[in-house]
Steps between C-alpha positions, in 0.01 A plus 500: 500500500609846403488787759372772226371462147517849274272514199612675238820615424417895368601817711360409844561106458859600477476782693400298838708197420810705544327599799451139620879415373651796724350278808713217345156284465633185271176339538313726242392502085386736271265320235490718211272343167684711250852633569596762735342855413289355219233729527704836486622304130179479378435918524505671180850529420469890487376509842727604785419549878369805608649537799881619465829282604789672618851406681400680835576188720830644659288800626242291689245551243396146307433498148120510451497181294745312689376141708801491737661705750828565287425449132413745260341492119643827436844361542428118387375649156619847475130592459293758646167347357565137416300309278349154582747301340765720697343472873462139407848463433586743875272196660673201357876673624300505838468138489794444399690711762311392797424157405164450493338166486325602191333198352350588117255306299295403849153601461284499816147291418394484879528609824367352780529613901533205766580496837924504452507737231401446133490248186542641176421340179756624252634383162792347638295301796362551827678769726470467918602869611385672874421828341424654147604845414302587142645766284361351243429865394136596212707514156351149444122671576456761265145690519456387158064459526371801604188597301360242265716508196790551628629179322507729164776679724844424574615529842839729543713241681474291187641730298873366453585835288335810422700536177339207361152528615536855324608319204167322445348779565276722256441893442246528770529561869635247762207537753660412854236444777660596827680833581770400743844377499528226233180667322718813458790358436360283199378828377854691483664184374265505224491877413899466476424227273314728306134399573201664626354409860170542640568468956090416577528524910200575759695665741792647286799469714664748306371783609576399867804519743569339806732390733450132450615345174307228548225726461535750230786524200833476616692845409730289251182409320369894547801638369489245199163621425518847567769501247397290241143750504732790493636349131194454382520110556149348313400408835097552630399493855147418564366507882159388633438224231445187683531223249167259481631267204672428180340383208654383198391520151638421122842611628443800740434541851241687698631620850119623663517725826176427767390846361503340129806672372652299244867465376531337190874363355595279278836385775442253790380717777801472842408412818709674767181370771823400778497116630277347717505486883459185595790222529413281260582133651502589853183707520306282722739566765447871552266715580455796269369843524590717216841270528619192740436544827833522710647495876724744579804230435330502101401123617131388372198564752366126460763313387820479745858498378389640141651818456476746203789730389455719147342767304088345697654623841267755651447687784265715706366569157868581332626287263875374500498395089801705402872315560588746734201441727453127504874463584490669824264161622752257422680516813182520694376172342840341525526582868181366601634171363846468613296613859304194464788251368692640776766644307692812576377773369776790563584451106194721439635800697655601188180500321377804776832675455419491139165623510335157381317405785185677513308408830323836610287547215319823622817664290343348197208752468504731173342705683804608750644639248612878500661530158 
């Protein structure tokens, strides 16, 4: 029997393995079904992270995209905004430098709680562990069924390349329904590309700021925008249509608003709708209320020893689904464990020195902020 099974082997499934290997656990796996950071290879391959790497590590301030304590993208890649293929390549050297029991090609089919622990059901056989940490993360549970018709859509995480969707596309507008950040970044890609876009949003984001990213456009995205509207970029925003369906017909597509507006383009409408919020395979063992429902040690209400670390962290109503959030609970969850294998924990220390062990989370209000 293992002491700790990881699923998934993305940003926070390497992320809090490192974690568990600074404790010097040898009983643990990470069971990854692809290969490690397989969904940041399957973004577009002009899409880059909005928020910014830098080498500020030696001036106690982490790198925003970085998963451990003393690593840095920035300085891995030499890149300020990496790309998908690039951050996957920053998490792979992270495996490879701490050692991670990374095992790829394992695909989880069950998971089932009993009185020692757990019994998964994977690909490569049956798996005894005493706790399960999923960071399985939502790339694999795109929003892709919104409205009826959405099948006449294509989803944006499926699009492996801007450049050759535009390619297939016709003289007629892209119509992308959702206005925040992959909705407006499929619409810049595309204008440099040299097509029209039609942004169909309820809210429009666009028009708002905030101090939560998670919330509104992040200012990289802004500035992107702001700029590409100052050169005249054939880009159209259009707020408070709420999309009812899509209907197709003899080649062209129909987007209709609830107040009957209709959008009509001869190019697959985009779907930039987000993922979903469940957790796909382990579902039945949380409770959920506008996300999983979590202790404060980010361990399931109702199923003990089955903790959740990634982007579907949340909190007092804020919402830890940027890297530089989520990573601040991997010491937390990692703790609780090594408290209940009875392994010492003073390791971690360096994790509050660092600023990556986020306990008090009455700083984590948008709200308290002055700026």
């Amino acid at each position: 029997m293992l002491d700790v099974v990881v699923v998934g082997a993305g940003a926070a499934g390497v992320g809090i393995g490192a974690a568990l290997k600074d404790l010097d656990l040898d009983s643990f796996a990470i069971l990854e079904r692809d290969e490690v950071g397989a969904s940041f290879q399957q973004w577009p391959e002009e899409m880059q992270f909005i928020t910014p790497s830098f080498p500020s590590n030696s001036f106690g301030c982490r790198d925003l995209n970085a998963v451990t304590t003393d690593t840095s993208p920035a300085f891995a890649l030499d890149r300020e905004h990496p790309t998908g293929e690039e951050y996957a390549e920053y998490l792979q050297g992270v495996v490879e430098f701490y050692d991670l029991p990374v095992r790829t090609g394992v695909e989880v089919e069950s998971l089932r709680k009993h009185d020692s622990g757990f019994v998964l059901h994977t690909s490569a056989g049956v798996i005894h562990t005493r706790f399960v940490i999923w960071a399985a993360g939502q790339f694999g549970q795109p929003n892709d069924d919104p409205f009826p018709g959405a099948g006449h859509c294509v989803h944006s995480s499926r699009i492996g390349s801007w450049s050759t969707f535009a390619s297939e596309c016709v003289d007629d507008p892209v119509v992308i329904v959702g206005g925040y950040e992959s909705g407006i970044d499929a619409a810049l890609t595309l204008a440099e590309l040299g097509h029209e876009t039609l942004v169909l949003d309820e809210e429009g984001p666009w028009q708002f700021r905030g101090p939560d990213p998670s919330e509104v456009l992040s200012p990289y995205t802004s500035q992107d925008l702001q700029e590409a509207l100052e050169r005249e970029r054939p880009i159209s925003l259009e707020d408070g249509v709420r999309v009812e369906r899509v209907d197709a017909d003899s080649g062209s597509f129909d987007v209709i608003g609830t107040d009957g507006e209709t959008f009509t383009t001869r190019n697959r409408p985009v779907l930039a709708t987000g993922f979903e919020s469940g957790l796909g395979l382990v579902d039945e063992h949380f409770d959920f209320d506008d996300g999983p429902l979590l202790t404060e040690r980010d361990e399931s209400t109702t199923t003990p020893g089955l903790f959740l670390v990634g982007p579907q962290v949340s909190h007092n109503g804020q919402k830890f689904c940027f890297i530089y959030k989520f990573r601040q609970r991997f010491a937390v969850v990692a703790d609780e464990i090594a408290a209940r294998l009875g392994v010492d924990r003073t390791p971690l220390e360096e994790y509050r020195e660092k600023g990556m062990f986020l306990e008090d989370l009455s700083c984590c209000d948008p709200d308290m902020c002055d700026c």
